[in-house]
PyMOL Python script that loads the backbone (N, CA, C, O; Angstrom):
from pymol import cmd

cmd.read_pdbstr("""\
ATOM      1  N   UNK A   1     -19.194  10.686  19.899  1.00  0.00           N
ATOM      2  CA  UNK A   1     -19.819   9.856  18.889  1.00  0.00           C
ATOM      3  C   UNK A   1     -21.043   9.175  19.510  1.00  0.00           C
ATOM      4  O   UNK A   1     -21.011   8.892  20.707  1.00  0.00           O
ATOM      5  N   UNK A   2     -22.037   8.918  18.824  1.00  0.00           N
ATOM      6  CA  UNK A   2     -23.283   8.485  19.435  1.00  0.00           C
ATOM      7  C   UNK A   2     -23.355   7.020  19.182  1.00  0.00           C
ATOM      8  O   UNK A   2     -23.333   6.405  18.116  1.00  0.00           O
ATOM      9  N   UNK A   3     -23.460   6.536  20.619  1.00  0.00           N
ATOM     10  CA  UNK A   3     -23.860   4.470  20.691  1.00  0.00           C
ATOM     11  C   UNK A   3     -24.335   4.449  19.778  1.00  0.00           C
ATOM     12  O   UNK A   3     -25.166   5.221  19.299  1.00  0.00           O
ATOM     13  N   UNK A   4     -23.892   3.576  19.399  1.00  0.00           N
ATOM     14  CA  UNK A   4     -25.173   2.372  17.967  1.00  0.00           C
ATOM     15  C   UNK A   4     -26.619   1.897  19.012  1.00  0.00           C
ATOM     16  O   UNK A   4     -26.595   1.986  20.240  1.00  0.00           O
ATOM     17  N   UNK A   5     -27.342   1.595  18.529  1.00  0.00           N
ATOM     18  CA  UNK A   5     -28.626   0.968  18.908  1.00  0.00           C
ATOM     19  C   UNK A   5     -28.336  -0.589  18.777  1.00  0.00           C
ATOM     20  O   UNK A   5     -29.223  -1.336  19.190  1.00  0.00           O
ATOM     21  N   UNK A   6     -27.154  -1.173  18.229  1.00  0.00           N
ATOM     22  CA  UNK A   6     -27.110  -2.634  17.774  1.00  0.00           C
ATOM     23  C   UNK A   6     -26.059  -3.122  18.479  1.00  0.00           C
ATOM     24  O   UNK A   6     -25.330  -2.132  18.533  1.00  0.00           O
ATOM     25  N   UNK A   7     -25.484  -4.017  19.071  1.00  0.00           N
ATOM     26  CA  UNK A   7     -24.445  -4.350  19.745  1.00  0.00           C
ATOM     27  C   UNK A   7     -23.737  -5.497  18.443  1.00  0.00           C
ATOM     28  O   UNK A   7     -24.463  -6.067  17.629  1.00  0.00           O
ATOM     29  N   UNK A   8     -22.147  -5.667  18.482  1.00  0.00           N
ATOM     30  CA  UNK A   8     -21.842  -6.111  17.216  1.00  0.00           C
ATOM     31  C   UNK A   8     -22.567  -7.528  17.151  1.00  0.00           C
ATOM     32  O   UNK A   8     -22.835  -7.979  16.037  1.00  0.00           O
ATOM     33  N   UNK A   9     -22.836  -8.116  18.082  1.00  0.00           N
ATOM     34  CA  UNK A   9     -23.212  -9.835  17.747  1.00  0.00           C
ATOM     35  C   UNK A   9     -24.581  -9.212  16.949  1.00  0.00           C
ATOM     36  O   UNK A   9     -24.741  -9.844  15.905  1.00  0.00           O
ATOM     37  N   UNK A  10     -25.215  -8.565  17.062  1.00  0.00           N
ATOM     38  CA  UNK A  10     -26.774  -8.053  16.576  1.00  0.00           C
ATOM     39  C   UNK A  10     -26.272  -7.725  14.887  1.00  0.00           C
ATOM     40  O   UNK A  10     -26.696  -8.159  13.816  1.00  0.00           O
ATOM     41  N   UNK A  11     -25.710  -7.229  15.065  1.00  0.00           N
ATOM     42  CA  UNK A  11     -24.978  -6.793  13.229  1.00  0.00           C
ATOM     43  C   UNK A  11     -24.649  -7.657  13.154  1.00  0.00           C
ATOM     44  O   UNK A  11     -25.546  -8.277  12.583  1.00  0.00           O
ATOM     45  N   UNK A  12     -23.706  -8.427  13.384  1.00  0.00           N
ATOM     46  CA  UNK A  12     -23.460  -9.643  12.615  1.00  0.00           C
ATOM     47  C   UNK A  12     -24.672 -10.383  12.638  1.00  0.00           C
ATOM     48  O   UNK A  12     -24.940  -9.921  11.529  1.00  0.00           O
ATOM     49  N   UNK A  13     -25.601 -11.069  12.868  1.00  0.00           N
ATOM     50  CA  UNK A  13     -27.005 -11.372  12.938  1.00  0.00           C
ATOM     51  C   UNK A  13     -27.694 -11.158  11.591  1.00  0.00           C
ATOM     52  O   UNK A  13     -28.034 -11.846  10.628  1.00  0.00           O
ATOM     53  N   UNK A  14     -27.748  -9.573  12.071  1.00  0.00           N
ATOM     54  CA  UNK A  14     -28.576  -9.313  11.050  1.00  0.00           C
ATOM     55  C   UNK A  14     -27.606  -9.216   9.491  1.00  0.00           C
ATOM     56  O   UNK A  14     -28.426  -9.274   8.575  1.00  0.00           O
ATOM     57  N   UNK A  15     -26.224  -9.096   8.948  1.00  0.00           N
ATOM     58  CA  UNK A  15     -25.843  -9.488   7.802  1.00  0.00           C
ATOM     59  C   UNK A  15     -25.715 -11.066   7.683  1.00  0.00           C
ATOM     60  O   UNK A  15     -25.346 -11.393   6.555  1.00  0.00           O
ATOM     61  N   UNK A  16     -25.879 -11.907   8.368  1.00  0.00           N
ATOM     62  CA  UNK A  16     -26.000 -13.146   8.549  1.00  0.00           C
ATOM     63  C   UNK A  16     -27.519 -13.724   7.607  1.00  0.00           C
ATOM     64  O   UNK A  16     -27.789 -14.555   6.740  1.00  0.00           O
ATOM     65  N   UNK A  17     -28.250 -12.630   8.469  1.00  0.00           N
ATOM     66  CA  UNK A  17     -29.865 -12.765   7.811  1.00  0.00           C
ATOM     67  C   UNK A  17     -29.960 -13.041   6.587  1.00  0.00           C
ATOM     68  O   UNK A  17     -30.353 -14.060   6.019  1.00  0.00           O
ATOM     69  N   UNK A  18     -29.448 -11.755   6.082  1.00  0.00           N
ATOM     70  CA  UNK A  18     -29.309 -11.418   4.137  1.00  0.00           C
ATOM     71  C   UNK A  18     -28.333 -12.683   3.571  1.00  0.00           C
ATOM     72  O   UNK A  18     -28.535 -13.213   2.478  1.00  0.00           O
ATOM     73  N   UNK A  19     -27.352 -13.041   4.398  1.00  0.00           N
ATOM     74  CA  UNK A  19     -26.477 -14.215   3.290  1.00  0.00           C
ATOM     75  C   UNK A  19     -27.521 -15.901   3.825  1.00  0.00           C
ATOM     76  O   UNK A  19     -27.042 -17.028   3.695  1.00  0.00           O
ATOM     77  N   UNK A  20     -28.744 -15.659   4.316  1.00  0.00           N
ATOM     78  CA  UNK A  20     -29.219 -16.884   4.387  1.00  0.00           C
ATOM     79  C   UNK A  20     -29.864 -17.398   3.104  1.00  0.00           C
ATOM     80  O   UNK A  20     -29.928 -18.556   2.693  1.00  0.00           O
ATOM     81  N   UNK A  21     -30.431 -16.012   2.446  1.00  0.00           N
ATOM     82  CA  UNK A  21     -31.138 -15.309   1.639  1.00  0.00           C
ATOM     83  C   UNK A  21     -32.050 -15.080   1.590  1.00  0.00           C
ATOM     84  O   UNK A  21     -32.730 -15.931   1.017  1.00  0.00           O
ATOM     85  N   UNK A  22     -32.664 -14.070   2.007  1.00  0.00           N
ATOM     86  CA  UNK A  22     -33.520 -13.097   2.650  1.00  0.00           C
ATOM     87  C   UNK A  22     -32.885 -11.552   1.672  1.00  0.00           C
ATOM     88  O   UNK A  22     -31.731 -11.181   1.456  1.00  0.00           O
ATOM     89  N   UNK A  23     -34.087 -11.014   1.304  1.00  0.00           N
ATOM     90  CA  UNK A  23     -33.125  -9.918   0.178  1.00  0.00           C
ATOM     91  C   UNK A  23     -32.858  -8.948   1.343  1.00  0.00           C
ATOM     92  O   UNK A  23     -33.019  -9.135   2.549  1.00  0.00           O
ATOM     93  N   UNK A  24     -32.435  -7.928   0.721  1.00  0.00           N
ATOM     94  CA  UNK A  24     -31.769  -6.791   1.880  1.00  0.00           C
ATOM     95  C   UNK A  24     -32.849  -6.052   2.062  1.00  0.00           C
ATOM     96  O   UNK A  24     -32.839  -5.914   3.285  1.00  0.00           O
ATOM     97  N   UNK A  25     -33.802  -5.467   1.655  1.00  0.00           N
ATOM     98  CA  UNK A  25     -34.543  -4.986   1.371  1.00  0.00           C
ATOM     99  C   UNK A  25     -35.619  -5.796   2.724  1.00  0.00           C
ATOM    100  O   UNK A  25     -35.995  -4.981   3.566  1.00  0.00           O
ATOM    101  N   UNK A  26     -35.963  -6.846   2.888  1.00  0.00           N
ATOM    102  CA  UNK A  26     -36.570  -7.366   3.610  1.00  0.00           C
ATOM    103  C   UNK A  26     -35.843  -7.708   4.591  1.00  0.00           C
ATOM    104  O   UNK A  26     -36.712  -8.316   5.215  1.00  0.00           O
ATOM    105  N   UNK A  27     -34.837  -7.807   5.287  1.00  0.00           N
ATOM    106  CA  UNK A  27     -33.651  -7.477   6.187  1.00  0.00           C
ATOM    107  C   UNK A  27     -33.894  -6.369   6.746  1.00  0.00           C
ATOM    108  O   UNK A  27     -34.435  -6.217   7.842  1.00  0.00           O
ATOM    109  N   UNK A  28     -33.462  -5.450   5.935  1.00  0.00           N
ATOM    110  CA  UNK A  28     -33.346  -3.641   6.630  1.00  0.00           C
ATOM    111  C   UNK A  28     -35.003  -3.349   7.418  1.00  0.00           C
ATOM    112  O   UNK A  28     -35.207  -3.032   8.590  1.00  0.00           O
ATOM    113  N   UNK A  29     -35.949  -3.566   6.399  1.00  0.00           N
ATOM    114  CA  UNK A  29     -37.292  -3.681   7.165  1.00  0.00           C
ATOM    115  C   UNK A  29     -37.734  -4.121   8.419  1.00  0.00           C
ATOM    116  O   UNK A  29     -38.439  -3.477   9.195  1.00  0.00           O
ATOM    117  N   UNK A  30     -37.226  -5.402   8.604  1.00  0.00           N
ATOM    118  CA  UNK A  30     -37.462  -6.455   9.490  1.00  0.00           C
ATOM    119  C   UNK A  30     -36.521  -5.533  10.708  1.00  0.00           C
ATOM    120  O   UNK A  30     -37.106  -5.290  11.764  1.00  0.00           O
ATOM    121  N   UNK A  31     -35.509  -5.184  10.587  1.00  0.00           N
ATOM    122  CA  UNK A  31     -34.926  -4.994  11.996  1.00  0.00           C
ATOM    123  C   UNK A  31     -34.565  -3.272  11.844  1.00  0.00           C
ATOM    124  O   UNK A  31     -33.590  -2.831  12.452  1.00  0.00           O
ATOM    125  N   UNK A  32     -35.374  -2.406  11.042  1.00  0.00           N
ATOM    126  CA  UNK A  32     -35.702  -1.312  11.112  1.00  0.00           C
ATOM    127  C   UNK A  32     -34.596  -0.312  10.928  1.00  0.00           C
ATOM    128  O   UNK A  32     -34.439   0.781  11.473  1.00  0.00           O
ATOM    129  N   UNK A  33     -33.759  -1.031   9.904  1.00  0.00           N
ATOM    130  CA  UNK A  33     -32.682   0.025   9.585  1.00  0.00           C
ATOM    131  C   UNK A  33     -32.671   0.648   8.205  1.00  0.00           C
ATOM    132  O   UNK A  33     -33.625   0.283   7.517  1.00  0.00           O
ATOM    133  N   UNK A  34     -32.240   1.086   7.904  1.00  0.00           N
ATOM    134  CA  UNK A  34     -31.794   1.895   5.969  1.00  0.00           C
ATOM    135  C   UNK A  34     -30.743   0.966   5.627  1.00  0.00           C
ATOM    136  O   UNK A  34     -29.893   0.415   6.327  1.00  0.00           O
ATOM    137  N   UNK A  35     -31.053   0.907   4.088  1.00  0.00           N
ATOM    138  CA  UNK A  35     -30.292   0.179   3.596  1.00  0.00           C
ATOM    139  C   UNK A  35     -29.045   0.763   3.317  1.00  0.00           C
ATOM    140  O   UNK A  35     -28.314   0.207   2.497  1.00  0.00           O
ATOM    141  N   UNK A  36     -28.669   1.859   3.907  1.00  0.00           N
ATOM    142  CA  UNK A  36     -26.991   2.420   3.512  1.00  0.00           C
ATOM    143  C   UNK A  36     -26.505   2.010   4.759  1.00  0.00           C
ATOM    144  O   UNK A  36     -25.283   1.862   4.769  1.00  0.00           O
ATOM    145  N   UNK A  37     -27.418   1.646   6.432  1.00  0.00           N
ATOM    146  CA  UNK A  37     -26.926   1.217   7.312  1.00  0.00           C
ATOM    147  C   UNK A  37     -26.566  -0.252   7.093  1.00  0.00           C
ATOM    148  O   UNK A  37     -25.913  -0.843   7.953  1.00  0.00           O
ATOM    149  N   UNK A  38     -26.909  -0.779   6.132  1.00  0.00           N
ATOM    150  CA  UNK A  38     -26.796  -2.153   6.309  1.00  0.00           C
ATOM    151  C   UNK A  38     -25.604  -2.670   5.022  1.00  0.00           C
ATOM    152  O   UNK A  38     -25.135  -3.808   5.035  1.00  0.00           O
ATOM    153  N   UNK A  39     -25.296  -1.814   4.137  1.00  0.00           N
ATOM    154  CA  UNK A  39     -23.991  -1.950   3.345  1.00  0.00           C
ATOM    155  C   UNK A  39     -22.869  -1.361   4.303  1.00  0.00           C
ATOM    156  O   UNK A  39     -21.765  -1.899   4.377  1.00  0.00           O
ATOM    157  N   UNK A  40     -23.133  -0.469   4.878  1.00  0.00           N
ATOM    158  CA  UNK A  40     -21.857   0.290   6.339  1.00  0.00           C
ATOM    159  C   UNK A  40     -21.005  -0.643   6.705  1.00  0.00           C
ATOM    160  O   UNK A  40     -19.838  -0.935   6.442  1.00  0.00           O
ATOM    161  N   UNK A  41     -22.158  -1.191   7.611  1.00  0.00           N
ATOM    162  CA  UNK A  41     -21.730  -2.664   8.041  1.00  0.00           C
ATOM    163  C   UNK A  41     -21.288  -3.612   7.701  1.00  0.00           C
ATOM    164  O   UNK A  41     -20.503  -4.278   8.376  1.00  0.00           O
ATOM    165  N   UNK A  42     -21.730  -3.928   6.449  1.00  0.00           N
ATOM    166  CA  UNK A  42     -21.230  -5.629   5.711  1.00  0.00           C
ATOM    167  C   UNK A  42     -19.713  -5.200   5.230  1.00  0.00           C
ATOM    168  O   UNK A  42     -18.785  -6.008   5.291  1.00  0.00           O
ATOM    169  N   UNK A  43     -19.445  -3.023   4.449  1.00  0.00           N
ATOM    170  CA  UNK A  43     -18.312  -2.932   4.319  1.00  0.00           C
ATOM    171  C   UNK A  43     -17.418  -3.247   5.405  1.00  0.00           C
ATOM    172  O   UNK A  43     -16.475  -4.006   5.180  1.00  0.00           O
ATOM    173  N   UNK A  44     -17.605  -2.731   6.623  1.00  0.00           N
ATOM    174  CA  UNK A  44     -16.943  -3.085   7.577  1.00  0.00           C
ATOM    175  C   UNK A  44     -16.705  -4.295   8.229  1.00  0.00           C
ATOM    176  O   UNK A  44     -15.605  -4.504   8.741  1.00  0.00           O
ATOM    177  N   UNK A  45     -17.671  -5.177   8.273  1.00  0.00           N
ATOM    178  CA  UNK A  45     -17.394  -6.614   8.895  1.00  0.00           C
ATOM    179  C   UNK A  45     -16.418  -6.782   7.427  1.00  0.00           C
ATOM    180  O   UNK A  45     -15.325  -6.223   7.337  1.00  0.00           O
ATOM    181  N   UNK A  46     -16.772  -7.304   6.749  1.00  0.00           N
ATOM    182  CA  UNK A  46     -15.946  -7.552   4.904  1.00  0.00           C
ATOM    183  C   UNK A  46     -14.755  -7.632   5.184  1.00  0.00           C
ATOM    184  O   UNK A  46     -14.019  -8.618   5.154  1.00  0.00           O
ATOM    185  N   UNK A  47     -14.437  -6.066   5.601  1.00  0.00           N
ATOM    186  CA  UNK A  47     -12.737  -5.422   5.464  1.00  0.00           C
ATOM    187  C   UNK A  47     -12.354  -5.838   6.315  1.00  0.00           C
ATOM    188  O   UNK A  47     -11.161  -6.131   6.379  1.00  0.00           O
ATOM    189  N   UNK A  48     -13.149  -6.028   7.268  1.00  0.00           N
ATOM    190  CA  UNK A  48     -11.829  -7.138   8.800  1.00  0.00           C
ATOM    191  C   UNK A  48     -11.933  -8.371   8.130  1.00  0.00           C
ATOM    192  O   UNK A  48     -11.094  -9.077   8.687  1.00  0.00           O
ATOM    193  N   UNK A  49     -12.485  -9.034   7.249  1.00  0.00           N
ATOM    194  CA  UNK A  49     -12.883 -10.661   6.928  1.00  0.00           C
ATOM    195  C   UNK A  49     -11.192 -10.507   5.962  1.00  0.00           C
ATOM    196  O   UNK A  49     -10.103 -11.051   6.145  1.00  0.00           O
ATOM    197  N   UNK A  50     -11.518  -9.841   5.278  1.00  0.00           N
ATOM    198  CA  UNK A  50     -10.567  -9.815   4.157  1.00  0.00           C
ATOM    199  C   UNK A  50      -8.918  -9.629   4.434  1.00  0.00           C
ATOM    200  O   UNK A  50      -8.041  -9.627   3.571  1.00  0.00           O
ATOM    201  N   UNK A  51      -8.815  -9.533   5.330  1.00  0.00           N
ATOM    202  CA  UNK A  51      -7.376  -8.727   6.381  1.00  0.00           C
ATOM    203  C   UNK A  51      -6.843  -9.771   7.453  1.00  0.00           C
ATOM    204  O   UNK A  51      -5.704  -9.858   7.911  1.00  0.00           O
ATOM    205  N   UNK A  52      -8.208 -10.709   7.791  1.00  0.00           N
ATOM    206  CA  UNK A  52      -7.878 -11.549   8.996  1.00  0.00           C
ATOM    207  C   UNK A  52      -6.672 -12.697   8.378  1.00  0.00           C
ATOM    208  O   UNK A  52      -6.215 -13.602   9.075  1.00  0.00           O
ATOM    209  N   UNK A  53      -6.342 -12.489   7.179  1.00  0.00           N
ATOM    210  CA  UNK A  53      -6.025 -14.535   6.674  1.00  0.00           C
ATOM    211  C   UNK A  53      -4.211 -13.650   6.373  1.00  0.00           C
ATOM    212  O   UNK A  53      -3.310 -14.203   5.742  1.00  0.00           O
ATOM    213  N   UNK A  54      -4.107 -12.401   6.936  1.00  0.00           N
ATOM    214  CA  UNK A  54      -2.705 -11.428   6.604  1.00  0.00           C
ATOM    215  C   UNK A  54      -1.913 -12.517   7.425  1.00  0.00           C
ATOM    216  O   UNK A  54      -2.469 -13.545   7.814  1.00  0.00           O
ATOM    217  N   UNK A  55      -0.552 -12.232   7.675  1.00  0.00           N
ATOM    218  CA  UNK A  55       0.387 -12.673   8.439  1.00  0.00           C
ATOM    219  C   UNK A  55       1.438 -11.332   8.693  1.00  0.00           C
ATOM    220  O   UNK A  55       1.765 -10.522   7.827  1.00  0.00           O
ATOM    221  N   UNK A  56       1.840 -11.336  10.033  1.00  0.00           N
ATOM    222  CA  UNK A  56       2.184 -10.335  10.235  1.00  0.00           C
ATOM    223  C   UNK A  56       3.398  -9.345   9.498  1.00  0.00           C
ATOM    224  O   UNK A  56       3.718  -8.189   9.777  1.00  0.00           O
ATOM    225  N   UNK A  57       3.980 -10.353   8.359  1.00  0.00           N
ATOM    226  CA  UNK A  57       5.186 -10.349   7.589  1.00  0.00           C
ATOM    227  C   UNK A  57       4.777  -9.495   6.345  1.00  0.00           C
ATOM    228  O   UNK A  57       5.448  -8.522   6.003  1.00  0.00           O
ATOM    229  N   UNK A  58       3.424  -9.975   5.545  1.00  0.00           N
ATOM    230  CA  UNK A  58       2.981  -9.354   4.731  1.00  0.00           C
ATOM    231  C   UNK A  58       2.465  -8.020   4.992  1.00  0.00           C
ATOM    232  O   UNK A  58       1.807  -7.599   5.943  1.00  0.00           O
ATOM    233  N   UNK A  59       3.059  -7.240   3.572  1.00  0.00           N
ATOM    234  CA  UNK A  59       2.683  -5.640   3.407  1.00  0.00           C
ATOM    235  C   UNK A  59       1.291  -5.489   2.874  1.00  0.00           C
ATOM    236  O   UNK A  59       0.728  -6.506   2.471  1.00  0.00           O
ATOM    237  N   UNK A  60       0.501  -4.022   2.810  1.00  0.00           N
ATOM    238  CA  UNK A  60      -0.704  -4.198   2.221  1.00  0.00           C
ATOM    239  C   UNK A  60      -0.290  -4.679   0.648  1.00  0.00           C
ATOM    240  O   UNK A  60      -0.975  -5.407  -0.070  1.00  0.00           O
ATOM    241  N   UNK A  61       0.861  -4.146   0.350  1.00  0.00           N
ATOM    242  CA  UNK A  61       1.355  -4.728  -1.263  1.00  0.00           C
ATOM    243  C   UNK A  61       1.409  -6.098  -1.549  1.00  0.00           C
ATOM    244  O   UNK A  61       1.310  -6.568  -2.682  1.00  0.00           O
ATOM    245  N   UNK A  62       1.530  -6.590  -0.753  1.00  0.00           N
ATOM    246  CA  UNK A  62       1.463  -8.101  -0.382  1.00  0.00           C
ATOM    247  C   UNK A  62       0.051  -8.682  -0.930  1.00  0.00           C
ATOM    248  O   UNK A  62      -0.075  -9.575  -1.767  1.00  0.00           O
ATOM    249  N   UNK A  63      -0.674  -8.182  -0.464  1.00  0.00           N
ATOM    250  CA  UNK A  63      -1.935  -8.473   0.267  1.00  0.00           C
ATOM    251  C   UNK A  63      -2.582  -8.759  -1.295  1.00  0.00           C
ATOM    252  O   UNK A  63      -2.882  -9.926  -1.548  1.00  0.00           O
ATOM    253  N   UNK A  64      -2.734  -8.041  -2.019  1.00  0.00           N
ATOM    254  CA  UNK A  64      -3.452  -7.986  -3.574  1.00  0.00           C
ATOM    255  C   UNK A  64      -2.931  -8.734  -4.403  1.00  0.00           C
ATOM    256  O   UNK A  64      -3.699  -9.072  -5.304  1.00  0.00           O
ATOM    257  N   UNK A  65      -1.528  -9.283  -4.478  1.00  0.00           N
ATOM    258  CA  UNK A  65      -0.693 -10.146  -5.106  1.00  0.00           C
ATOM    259  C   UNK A  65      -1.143 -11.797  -4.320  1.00  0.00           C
ATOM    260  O   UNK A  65      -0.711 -12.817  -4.858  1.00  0.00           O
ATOM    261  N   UNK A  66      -1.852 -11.884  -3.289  1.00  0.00           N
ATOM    262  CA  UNK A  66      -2.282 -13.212  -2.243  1.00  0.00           C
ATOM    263  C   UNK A  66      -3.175 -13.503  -2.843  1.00  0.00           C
ATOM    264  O   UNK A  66      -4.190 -12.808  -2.864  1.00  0.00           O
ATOM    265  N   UNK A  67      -2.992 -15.128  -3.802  1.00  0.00           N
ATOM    266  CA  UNK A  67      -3.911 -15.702  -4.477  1.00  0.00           C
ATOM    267  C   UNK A  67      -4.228 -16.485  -3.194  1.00  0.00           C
ATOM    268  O   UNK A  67      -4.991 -17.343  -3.639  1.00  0.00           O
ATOM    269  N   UNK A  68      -4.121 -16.710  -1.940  1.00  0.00           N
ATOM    270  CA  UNK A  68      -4.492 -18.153  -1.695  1.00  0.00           C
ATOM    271  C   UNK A  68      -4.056 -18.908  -1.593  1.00  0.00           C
ATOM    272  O   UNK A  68      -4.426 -19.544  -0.606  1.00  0.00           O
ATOM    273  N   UNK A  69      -3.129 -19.435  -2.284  1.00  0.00           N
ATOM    274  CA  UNK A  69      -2.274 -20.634  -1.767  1.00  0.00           C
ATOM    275  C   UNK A  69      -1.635 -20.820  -1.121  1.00  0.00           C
ATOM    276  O   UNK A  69      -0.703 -20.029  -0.973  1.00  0.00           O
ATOM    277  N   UNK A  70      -1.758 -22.256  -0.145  1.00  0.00           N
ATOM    278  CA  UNK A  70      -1.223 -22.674   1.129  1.00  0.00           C
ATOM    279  C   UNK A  70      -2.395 -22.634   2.261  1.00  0.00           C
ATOM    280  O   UNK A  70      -2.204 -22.995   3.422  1.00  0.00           O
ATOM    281  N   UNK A  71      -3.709 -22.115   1.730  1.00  0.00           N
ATOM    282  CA  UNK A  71      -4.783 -21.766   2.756  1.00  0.00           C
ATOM    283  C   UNK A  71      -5.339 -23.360   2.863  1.00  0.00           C
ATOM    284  O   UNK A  71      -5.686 -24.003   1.873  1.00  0.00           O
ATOM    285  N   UNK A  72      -5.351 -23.671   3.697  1.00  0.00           N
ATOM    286  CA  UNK A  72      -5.971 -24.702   4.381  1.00  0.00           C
ATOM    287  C   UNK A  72      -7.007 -24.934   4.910  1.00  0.00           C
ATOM    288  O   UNK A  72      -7.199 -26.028   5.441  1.00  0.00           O
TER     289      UNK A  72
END
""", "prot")
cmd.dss("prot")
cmd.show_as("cartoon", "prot")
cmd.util.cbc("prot")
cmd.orient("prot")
């Protein structure tokens, strides 16, 4: 598989950029990527964001039924 050119603190950075608000479009430009490289990424950072608040007890069935409550 071929290195990335970005090391992860650099991706996170640069989707950091776009939620400052900065459009994507002027993001992807600025640090010279395509904009399908830069949804890749946000899917992927996202799906670990979305997974981190699990507990080791809960199933993925679990997981979609988790309104939230008790989050602190």
């Amino acid at each position: 598989m071929k290195k990335s050119r970005f090391s992860e603190k650099q991706i996170i950075r640069i989707l950091k950029d776009q939620e400052a608000g900065q459009t994507t479009a002027v993001v992807c430009r600025h640090h010279g990527i395509a904009e399908s490289t830069f949804y890749k990424w946000w899917a992927q950072v996202c799906k670990g964001a979305e997974h981190s608040h699990r507990t080791a007890r809960q199933t993925p069935y679990d997981f979609h039924r988790y309104d939230g409550a008790g989050k602190e």
